[in-house]
N, C-alpha and C positions, 0 to 999 in steps of 0.2 A: 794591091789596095790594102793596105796596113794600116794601124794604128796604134801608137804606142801611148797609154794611159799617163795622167798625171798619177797623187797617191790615190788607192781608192782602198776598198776595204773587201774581202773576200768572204764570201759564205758557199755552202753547199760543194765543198769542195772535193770534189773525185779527181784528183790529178796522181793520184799514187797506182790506182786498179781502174779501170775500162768497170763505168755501173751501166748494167740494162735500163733500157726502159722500164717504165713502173708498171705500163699494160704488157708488158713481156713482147711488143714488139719492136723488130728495130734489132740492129745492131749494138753491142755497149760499147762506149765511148768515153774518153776523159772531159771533164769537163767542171765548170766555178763560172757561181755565180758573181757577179760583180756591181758594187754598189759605190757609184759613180757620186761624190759631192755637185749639188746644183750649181755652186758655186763656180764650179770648176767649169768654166765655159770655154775653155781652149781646148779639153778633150772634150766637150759634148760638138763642137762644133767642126771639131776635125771628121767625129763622129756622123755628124749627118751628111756633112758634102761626102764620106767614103761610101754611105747609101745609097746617096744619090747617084752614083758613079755605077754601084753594082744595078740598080734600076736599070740606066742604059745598058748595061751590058745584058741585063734581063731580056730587057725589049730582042735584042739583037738577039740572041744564041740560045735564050730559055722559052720565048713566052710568043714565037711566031709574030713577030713585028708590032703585037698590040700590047698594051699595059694592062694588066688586069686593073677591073674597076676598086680592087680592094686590095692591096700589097700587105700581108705580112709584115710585121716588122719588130725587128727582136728586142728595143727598146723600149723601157716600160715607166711612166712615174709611180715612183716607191711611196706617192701620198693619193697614190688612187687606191686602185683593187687588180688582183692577178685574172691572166685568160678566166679563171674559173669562176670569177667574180668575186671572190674572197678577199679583203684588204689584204696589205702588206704587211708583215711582221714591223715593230716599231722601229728595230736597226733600217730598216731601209726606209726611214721621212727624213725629206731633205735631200733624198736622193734621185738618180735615176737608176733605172733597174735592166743589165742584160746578162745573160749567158751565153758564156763561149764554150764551143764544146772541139772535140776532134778525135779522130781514128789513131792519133799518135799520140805517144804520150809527150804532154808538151816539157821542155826546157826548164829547169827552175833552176836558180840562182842563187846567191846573197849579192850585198850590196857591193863586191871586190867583182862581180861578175862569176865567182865560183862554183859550183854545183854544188847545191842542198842535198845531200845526202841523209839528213836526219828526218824520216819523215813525220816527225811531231813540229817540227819547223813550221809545216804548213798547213796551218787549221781553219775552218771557220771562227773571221775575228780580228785574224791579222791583217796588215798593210800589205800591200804590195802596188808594184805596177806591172801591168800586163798590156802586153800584146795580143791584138787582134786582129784580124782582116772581115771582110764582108764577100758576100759571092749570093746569085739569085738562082731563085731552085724551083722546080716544078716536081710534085713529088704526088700522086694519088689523088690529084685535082686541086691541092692546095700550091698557092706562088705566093711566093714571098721573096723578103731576104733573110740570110743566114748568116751566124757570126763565127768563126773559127777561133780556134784557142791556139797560139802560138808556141811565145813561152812568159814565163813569170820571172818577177826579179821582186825578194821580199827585199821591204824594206824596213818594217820593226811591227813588234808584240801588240797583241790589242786581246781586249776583253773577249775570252770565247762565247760564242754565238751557241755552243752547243747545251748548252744549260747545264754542264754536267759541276763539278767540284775539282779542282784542282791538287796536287798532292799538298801543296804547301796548306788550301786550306786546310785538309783533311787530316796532316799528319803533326803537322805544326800552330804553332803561338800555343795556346789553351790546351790541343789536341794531341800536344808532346807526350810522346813517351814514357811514365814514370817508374817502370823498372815493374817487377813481377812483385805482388804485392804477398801472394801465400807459396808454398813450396810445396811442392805434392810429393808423398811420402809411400812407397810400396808398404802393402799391405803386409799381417806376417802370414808368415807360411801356414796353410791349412786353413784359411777364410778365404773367404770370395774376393777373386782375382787373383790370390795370390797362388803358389806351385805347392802339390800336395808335397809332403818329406815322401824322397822311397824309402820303400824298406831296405833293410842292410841284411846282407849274409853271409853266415862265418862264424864260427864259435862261439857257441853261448855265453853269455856274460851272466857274472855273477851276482846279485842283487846285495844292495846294502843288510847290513846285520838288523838294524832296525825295519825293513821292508820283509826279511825274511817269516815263513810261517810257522814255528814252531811245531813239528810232529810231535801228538800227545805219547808223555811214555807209560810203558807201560808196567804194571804193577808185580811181581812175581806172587804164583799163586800160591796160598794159607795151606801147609801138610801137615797133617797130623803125625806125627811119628808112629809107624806100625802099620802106617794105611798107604798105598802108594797114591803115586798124585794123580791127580780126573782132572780131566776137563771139563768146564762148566758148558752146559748146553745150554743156548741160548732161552730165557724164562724157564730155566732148570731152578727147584728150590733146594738149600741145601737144611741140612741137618741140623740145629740150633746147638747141640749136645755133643754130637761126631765131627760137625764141620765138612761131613761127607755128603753129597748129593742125595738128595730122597729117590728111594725107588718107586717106586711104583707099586703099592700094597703098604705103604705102612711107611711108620719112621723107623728105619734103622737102630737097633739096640733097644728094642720095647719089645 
């Protein structure tokens, strides 16, 4: 009990990784959501007689020879409100609204029948057509029916559903590239950031004649001839008349 969709449009799409449930129970599973044109009544109506078909199989093998008074069912109008009572997002008016999920990861394709390998390929937004099946389930007091996810076959681009930005917008028309506008320039050695100089060692170098300190010279000391030569003690007075050192008692030659 199959069903293979006309175009339809895909959102919420886990068909690359196995997502948990949201209340963390349950097993994770692949699975896309699918958003059926109303228009499109060759797949909605393949769709309800494959219901119909898993109902009797319900009655028989799931639900003890009786129908529950309330069946589950995984088809939704995308111009109502979800289980939670919350409307639909606006990608899904004019639609019908189900999820197919499953334990394997389903088949993806391109339009040659070849495997998609790129998994930016398949996002929420795009075309595709997918396969489904149905099957009725009794599971913690709830019966219903269930929709299984097969495989997929994209068949072209569409507006992503994920609100995010595109590279093209992002990086292109207006948002082009224009080259580096300043050059950044290392600091010089010995400021902030930059590397202190080391020191060097090795033989003294000899400083320029203009940097050099001049040693004061010194004077040769005044002899009187007949007197030998003294040394000046430092705030020693000398003689005015002898040019000899005062002693101590008197000036010299008085």
């Amino acid at each position: 009990m199959a069903v293979t969709t006309g175009k339809v449009r895909l959102s919420y799409c886990h068909v690359w990784e196995p997502q948990a449930p949201l209340n963390g129970q349950g097993e994770a599973k692949y699975s896309v959501t699918i958003l059926i044109p109303k228009t499109d009544t060759a797949t909605l109506n393949a769709i309800y007689a494959e219901m119909q078909m898993a109902e009797q199989q319900g009655v028989a093998s799931k639900w003890n020879g009786v129908k529950p008074p309330i069946v589950k069912n995984p088809l939704y109008d995308g111009d109502g409100v979800r289980p939670s009572g919350e409307p639909f997002g606006d990608e899904c008016k004019g639609h019908m609204v189900i999820t197919a999920s499953g334990k394997n990861q389903p088949q993806i394709v391109d339009l040659q029948v070849q495997p998609v390998l790129n998994r930016a390929e398949i996002y929420s937004g795009c075309y595709a057509r997918v396969n489904i099946s149905f099957f009725a389930y009794a599971q913690q007091g709830s019966k219903g029916i269930g929709c299984g996810l097969n495989c997929i076959q994209k068949i072209e681009d569409g507006e992503p559903l994920s609100g995010g930005v595109s590279a093209q917008e992002a990086f292109g028309g207006n948002n082009a590239y224009a080259g580096a506008q300043t050059t950044y320039q290392m600091p010089p050695q010995g400021t902030y950031g930059g590397a202190m100089p080391q020191p060097q060692y090795g033989q003294p170098q000899s400083m320029p004649a203009a940097q050099q300190m001049p040693y004061p010279q010194m004077q040769p000391a005044q002899v009187t001839p007949g007197y030998p030569a003294q040394s000046q003690m430092p705030g020693q007075q000398i003689d005015p008349i002898t040019g000899q050192p005062i002693v101590a008692g008197g000036i010299m030659g008085i």
